[in-house]
N, CA, C and O atoms as CSV, one atom per row, in Angstrom:
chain,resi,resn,atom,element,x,y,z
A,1,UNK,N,N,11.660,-11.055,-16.988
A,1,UNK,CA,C,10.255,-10.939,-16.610
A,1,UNK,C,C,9.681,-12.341,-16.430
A,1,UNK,O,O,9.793,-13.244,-17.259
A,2,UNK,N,N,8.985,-12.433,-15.122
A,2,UNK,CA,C,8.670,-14.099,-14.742
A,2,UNK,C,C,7.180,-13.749,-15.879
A,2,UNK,O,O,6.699,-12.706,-16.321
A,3,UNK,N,N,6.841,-15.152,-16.018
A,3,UNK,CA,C,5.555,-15.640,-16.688
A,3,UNK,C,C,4.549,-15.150,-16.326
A,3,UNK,O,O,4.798,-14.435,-15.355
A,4,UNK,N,N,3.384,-15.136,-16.610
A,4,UNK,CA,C,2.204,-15.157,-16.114
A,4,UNK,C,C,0.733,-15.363,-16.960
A,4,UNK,O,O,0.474,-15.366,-18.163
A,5,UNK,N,N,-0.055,-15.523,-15.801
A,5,UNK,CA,C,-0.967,-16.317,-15.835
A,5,UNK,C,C,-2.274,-15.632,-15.979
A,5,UNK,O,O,-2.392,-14.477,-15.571
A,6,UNK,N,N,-3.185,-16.210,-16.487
A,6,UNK,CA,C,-4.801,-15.982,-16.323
A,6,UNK,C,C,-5.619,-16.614,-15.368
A,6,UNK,O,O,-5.435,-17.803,-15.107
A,7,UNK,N,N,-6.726,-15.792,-14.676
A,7,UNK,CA,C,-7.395,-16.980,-13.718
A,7,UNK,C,C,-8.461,-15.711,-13.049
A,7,UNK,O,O,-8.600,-14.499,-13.211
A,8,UNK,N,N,-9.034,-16.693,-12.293
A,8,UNK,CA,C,-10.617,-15.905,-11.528
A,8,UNK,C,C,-9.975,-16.307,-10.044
A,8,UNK,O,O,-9.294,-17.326,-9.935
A,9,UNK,N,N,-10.226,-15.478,-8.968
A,9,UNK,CA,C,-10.292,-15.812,-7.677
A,9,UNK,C,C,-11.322,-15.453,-7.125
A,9,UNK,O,O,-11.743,-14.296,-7.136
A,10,UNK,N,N,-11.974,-16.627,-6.448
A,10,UNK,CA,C,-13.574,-15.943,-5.774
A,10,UNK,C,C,-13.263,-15.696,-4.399
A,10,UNK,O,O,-12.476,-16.382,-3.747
A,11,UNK,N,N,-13.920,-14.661,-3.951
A,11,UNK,CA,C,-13.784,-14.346,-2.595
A,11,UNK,C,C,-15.283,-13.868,-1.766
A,11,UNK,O,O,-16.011,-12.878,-1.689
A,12,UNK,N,N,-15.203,-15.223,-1.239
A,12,UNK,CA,C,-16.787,-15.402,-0.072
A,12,UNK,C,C,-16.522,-14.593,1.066
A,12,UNK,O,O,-15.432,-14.782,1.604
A,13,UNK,N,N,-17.417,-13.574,1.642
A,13,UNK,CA,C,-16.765,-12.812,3.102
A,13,UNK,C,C,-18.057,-13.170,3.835
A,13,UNK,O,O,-19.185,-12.919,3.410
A,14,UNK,N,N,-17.696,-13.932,5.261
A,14,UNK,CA,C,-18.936,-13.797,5.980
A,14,UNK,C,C,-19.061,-12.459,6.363
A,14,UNK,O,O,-18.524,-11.510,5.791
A,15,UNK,N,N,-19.807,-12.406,7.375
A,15,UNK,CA,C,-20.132,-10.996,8.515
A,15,UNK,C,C,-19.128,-10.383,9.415
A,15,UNK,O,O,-18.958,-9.197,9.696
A,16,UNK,N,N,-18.475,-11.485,9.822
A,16,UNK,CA,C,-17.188,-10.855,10.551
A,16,UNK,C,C,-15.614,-10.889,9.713
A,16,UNK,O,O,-14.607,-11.009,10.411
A,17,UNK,N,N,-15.470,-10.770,8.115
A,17,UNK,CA,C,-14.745,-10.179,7.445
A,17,UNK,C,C,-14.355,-9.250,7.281
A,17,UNK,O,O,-15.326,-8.530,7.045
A,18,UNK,N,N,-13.232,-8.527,7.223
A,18,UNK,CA,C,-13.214,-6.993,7.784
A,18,UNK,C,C,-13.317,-6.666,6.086
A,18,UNK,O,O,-12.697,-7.324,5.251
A,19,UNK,N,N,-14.066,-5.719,5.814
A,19,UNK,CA,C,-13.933,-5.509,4.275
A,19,UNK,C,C,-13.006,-4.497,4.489
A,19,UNK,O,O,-12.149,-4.545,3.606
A,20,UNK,N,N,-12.746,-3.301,5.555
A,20,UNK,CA,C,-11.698,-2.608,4.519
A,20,UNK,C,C,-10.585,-2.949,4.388
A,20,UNK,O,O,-9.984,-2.575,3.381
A,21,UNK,N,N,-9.816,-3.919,5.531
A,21,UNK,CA,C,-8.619,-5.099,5.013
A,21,UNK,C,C,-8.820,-5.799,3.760
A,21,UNK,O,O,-7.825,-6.047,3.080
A,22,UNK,N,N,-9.885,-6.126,3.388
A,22,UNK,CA,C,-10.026,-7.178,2.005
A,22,UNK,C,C,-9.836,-5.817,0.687
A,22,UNK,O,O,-9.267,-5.940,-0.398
A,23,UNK,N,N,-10.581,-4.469,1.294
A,23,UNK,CA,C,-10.535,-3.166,0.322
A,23,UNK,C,C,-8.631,-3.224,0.273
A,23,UNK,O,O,-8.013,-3.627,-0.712
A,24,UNK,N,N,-8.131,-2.844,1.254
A,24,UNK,CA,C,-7.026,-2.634,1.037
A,24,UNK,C,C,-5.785,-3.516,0.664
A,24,UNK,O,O,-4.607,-3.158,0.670
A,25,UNK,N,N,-6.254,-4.640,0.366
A,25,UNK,CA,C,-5.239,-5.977,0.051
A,25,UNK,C,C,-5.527,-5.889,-1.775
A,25,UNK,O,O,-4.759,-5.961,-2.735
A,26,UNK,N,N,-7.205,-5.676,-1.631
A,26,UNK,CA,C,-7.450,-5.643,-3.126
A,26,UNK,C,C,-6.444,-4.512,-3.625
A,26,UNK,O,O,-5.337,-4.731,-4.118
A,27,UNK,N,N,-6.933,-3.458,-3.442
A,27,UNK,CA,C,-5.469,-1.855,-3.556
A,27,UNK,C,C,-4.273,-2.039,-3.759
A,27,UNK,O,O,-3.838,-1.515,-4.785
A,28,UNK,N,N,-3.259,-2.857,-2.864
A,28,UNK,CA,C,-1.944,-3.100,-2.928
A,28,UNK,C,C,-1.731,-4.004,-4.425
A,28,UNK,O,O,-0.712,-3.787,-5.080
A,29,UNK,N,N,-2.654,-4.921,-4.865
A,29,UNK,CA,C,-2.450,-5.989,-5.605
A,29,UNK,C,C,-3.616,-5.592,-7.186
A,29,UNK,O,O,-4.365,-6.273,-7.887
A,30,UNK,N,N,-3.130,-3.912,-7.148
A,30,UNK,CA,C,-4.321,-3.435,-8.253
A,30,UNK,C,C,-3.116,-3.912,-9.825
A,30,UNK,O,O,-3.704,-3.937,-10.907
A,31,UNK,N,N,-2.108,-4.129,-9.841
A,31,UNK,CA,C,-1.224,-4.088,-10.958
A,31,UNK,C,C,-1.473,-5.495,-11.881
A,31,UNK,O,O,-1.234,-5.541,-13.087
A,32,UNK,N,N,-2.169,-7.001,-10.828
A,32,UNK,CA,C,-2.498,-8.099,-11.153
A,32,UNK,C,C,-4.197,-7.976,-11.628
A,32,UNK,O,O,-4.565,-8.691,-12.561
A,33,UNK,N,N,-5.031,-7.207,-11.067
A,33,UNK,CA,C,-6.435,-7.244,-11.302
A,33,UNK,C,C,-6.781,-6.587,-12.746
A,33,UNK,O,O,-6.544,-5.411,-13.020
A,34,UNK,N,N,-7.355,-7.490,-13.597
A,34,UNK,CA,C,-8.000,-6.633,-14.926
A,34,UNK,C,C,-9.225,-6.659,-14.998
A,34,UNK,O,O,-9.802,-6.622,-16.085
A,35,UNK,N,N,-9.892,-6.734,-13.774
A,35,UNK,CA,C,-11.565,-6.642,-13.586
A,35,UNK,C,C,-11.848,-7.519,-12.217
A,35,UNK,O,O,-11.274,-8.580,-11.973
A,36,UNK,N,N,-13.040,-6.764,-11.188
A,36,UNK,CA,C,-13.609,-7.478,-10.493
A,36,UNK,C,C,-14.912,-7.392,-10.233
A,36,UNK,O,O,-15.180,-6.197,-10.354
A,37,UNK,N,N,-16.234,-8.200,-9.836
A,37,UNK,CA,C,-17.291,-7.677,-9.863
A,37,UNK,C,C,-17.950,-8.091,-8.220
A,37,UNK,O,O,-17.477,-9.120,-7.738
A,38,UNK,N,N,-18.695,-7.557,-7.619
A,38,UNK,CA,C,-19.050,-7.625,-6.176
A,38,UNK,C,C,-20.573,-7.483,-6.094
A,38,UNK,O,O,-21.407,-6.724,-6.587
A,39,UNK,N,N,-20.584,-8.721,-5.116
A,39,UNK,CA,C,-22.200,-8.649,-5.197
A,39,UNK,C,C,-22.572,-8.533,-3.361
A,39,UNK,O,O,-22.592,-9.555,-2.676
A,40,UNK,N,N,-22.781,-7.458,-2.899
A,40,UNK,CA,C,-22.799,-7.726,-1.407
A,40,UNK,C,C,-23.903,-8.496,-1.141
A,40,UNK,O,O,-24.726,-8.494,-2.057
A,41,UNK,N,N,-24.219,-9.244,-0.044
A,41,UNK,CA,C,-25.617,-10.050,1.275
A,41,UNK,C,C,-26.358,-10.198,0.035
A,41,UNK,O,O,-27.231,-9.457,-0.417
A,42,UNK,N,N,-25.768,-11.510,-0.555
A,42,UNK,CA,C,-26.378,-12.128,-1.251
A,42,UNK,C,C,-27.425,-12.712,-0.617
A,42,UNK,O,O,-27.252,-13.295,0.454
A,43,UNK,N,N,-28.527,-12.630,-1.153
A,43,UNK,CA,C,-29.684,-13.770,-0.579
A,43,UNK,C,C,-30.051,-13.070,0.560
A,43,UNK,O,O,-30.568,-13.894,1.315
A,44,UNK,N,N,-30.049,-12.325,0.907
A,44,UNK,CA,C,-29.824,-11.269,2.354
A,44,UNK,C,C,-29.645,-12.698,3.288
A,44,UNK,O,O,-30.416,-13.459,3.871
A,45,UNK,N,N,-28.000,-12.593,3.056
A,45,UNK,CA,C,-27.588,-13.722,4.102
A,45,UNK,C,C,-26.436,-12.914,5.045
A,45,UNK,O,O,-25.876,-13.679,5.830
A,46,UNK,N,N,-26.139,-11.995,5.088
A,46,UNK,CA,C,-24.913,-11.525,5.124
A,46,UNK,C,C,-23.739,-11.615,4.800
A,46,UNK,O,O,-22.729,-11.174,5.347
A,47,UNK,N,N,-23.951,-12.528,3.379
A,47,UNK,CA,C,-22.793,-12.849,3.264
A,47,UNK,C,C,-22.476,-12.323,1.972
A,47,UNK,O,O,-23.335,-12.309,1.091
A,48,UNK,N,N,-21.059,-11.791,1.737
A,48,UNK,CA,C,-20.887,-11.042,0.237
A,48,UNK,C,C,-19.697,-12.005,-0.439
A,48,UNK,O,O,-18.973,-12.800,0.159
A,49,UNK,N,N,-19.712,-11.732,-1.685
A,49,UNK,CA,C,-19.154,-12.232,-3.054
A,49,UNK,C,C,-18.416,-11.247,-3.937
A,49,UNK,O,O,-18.993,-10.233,-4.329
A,50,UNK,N,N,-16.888,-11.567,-4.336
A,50,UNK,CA,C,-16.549,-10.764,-4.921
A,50,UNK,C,C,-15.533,-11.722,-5.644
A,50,UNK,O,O,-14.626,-12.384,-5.140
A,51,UNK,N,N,-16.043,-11.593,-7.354
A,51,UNK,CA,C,-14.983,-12.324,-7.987
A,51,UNK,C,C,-13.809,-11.319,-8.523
A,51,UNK,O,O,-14.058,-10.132,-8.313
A,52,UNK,N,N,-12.744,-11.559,-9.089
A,52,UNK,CA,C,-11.713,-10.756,-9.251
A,52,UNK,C,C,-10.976,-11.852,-10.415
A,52,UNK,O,O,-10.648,-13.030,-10.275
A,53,UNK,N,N,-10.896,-11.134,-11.344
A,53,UNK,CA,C,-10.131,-11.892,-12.771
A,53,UNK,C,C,-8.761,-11.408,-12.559
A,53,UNK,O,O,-8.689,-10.210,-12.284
A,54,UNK,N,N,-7.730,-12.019,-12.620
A,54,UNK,CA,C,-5.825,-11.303,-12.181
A,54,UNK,C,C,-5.725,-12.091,-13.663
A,54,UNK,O,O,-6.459,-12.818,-14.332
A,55,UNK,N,N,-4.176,-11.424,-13.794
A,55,UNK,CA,C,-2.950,-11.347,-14.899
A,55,UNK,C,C,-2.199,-11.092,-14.054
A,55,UNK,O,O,-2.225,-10.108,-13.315
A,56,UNK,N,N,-1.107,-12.346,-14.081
A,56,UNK,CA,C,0.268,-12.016,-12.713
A,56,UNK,C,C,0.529,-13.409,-12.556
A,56,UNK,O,O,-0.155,-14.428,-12.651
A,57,UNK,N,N,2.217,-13.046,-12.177
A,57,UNK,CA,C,2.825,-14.149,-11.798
A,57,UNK,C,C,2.175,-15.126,-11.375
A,57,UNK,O,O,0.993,-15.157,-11.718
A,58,UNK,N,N,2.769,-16.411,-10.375
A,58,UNK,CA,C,1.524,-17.252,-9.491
A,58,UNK,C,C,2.391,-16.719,-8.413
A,58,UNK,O,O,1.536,-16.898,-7.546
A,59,UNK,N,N,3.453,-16.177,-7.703
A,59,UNK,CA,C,3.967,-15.829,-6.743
A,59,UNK,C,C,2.832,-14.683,-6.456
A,59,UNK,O,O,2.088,-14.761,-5.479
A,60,UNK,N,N,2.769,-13.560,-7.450
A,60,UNK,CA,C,2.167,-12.467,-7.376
A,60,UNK,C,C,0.565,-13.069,-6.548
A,60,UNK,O,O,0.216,-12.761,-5.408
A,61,UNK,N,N,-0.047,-13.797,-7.322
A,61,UNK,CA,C,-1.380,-14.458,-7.335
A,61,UNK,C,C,-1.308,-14.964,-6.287
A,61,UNK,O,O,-2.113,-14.593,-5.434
A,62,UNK,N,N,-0.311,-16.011,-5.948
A,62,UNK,CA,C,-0.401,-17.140,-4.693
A,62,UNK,C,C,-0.141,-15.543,-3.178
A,62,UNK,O,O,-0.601,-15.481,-2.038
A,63,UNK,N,N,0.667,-14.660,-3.866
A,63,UNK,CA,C,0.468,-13.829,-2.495
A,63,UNK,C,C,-0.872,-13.026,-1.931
A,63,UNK,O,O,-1.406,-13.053,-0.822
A,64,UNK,N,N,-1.284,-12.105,-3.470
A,64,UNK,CA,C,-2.876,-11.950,-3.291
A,64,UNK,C,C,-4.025,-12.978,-2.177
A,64,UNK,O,O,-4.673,-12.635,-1.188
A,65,UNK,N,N,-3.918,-14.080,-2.749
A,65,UNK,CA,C,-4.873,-14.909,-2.217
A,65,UNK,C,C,-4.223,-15.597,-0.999
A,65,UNK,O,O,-4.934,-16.287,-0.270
A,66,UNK,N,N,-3.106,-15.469,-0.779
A,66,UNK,CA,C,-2.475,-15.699,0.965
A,66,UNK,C,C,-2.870,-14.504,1.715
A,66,UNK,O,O,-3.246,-14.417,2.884
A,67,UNK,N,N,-2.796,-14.076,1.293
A,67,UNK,CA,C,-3.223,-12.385,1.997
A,67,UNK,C,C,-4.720,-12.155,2.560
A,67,UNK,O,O,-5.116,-11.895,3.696
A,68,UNK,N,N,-5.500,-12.375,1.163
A,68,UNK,CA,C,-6.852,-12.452,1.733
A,68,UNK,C,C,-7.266,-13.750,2.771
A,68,UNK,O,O,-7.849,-13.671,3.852
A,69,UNK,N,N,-6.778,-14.933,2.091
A,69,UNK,CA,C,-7.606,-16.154,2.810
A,69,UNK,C,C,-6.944,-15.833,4.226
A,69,UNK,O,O,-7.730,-16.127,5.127
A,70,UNK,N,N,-5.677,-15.293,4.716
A,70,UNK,CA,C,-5.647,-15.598,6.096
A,70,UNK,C,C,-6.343,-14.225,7.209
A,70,UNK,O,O,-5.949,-13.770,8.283
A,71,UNK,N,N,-7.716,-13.848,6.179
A,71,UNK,CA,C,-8.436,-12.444,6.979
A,71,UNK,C,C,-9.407,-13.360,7.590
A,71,UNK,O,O,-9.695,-14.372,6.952
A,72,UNK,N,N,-10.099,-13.099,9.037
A,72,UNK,CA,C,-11.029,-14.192,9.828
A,72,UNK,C,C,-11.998,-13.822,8.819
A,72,UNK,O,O,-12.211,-12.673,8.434
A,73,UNK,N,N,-12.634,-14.994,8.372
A,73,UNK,CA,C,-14.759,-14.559,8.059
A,73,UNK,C,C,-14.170,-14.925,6.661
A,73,UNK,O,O,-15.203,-15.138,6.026
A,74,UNK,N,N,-13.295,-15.096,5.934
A,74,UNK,CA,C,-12.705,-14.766,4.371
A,74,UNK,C,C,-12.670,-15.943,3.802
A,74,UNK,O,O,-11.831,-16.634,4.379
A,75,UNK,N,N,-13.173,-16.491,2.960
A,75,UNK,CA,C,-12.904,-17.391,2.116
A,75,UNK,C,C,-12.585,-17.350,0.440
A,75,UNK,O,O,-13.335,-16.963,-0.456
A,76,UNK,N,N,-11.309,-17.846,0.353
A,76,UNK,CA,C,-10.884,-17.605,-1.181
A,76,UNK,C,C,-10.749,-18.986,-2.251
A,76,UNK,O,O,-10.841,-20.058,-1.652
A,77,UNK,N,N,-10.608,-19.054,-3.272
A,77,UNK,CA,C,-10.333,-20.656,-4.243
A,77,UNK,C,C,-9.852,-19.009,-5.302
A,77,UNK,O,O,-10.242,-17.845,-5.209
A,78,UNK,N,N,-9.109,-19.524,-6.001
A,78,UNK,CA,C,-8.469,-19.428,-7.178
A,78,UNK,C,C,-8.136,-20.823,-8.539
A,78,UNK,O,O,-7.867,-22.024,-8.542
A,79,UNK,N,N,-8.390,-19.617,-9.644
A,79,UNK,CA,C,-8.415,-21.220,-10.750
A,79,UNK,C,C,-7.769,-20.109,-12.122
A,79,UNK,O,O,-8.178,-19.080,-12.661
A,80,UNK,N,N,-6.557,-21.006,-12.274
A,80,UNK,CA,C,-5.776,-20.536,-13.447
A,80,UNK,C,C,-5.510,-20.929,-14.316
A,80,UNK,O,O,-5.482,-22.157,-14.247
A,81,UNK,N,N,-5.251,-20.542,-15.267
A,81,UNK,CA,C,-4.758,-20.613,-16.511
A,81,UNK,C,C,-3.693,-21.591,-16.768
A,81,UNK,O,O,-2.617,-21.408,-16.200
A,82,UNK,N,N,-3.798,-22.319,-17.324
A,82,UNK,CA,C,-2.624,-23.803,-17.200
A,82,UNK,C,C,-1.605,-22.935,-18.027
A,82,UNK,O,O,-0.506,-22.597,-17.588
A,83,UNK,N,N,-2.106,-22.603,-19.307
A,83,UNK,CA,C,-0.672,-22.039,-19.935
A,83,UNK,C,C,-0.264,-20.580,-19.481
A,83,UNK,O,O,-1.083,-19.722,-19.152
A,84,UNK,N,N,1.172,-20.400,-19.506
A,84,UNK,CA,C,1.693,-19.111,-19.126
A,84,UNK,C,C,1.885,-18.143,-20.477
A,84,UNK,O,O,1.832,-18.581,-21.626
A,85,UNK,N,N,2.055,-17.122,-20.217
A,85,UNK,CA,C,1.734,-16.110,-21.317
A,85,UNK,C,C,3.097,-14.995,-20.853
A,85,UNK,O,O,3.283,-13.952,-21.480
């Protein structure tokens, strides 16, 4: 069993983000997520926010967040846990 890690990944979606691709990437990668919270058109800007706390490899993690960041409109940062568990 590989290592793993703790960490937050934020995920900024402009207007032309497809959310149900970002819905369904979140879905595939439900085994790493132990909580996420979503705040849609923040500021009524159109723009939404969704943080997501993972437990998972960094392969697991680094694929999650390859997945999302390469959706158009999508912006992701991830920040982990230095020690492995």
């Amino acid at each position: 069993m590989s290592e793993s890690r703790i960490g937050v990944v934020g995920i900024v979606i402009e207007p032309e983000g497809n959310i149900l691709r970002i819905n369904e990437i979140l879905h595939n990668h439900s085994s790493i997520i132990v909580g996420r919270m979503g705040l849609p058109n923040v500021g009524n800007r159109e723009i939404s926010v969704i943080s997501v706390v993972v437990d998972g490899s960094t392969d697991d993690i680094g694929s999650f967040t390859g997945r999302l960041g390469a959706i158009n409109g999508v912006n992701v940062k991830s920040a982990l846990s230095k020690k492995s568990y």
